[in-house]
C-alpha positions in Angstrom: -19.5 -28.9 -1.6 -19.9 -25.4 -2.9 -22.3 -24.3 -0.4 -23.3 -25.3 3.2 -26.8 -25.1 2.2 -26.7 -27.9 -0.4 -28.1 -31.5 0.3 -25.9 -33.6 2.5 -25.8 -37.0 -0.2 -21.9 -37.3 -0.6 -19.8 -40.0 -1.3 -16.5 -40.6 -1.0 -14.6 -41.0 -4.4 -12.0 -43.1 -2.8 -13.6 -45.6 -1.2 -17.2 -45.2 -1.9 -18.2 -44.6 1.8 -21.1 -42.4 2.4 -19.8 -41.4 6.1 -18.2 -38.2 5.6 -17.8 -35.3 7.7 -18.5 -31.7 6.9 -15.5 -29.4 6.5 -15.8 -25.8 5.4 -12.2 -23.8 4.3 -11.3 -20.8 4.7 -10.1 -18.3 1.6 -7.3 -16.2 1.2 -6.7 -13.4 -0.8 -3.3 -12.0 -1.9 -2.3 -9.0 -2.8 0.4 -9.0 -5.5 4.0 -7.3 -4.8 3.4 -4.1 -6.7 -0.3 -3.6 -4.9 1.8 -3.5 -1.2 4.4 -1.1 -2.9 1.4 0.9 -3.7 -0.2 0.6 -0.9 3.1 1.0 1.4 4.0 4.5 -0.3 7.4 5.7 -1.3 10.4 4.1 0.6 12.3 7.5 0.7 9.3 8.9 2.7 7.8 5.7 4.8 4.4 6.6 7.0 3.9 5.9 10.5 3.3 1.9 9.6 5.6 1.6 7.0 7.4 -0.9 8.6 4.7 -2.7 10.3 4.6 -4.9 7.4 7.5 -7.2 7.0 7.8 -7.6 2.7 8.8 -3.5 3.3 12.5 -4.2 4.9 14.6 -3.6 2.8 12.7 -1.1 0.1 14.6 1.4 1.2 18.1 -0.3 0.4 17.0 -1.9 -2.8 15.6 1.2 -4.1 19.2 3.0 -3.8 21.0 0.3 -5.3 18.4 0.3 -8.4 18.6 4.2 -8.6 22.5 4.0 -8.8 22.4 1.1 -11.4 24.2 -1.2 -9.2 23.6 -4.6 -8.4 23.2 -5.3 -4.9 25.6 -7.5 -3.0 24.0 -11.4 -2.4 24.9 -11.3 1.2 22.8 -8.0 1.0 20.0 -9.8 -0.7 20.0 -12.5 1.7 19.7 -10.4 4.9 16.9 -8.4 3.6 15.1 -11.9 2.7 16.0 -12.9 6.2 14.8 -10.1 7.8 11.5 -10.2 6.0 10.8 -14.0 7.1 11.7 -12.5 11.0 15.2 -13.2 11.6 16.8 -10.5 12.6 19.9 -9.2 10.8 23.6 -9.7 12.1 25.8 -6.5 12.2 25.8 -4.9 8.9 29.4 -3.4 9.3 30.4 -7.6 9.2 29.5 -7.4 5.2 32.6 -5.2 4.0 35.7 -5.2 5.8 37.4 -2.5 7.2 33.9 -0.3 7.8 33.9 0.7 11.1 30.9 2.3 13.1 29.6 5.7 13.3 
């Protein structure tokens, strides 16, 4: 049905019945990645809810490793991915040997 005003004379194309209940969906609309860069501002200067959105963890990070040309680590890639689905990130000083905390 495209509208809940139109005449209630369905049928059901599987089996033919005509006892079908009403169901109305919902709609989503979805901003594409660029449009929430946009929107978020620059990663080097976040606002006050920069980080209220989750698809913004990591901007910062990535954005370094673009402007230096370098290719950022998987185990990098997949913490940031993690992060942005809610799990929360193990100790980033585990990803390189040696480092030691500030």
């Amino acid at each position: 049905m495209k509208s809940i005003n139109d005449p209630l004379s369905p049928v059901c194309p599987s089996c033919g019945s005509r006892e079908l209940n009403r169901l109305i969906s919902s709609f989503a609309y979805h901003k594409s990645l660029a449009t929430i860069h946009e929107e978020s501002g620059d990663p080097d200067k976040p606002g006050a809810d920069y980080y209220n959105d989750p698809r913004n963890i990591g901007r910062w990070t990535e954005k370094k490793f673009q402007d230096m040309g370098m290719e950022m680590p998987s185990q990098v890639q997949d913490m940031i991915q993690a992060a942005r689905d809610g799990q929360m990130p193990e100790s980033v000083k585990d990803l390189q040997p040696g480092l030691t905390e500030v």
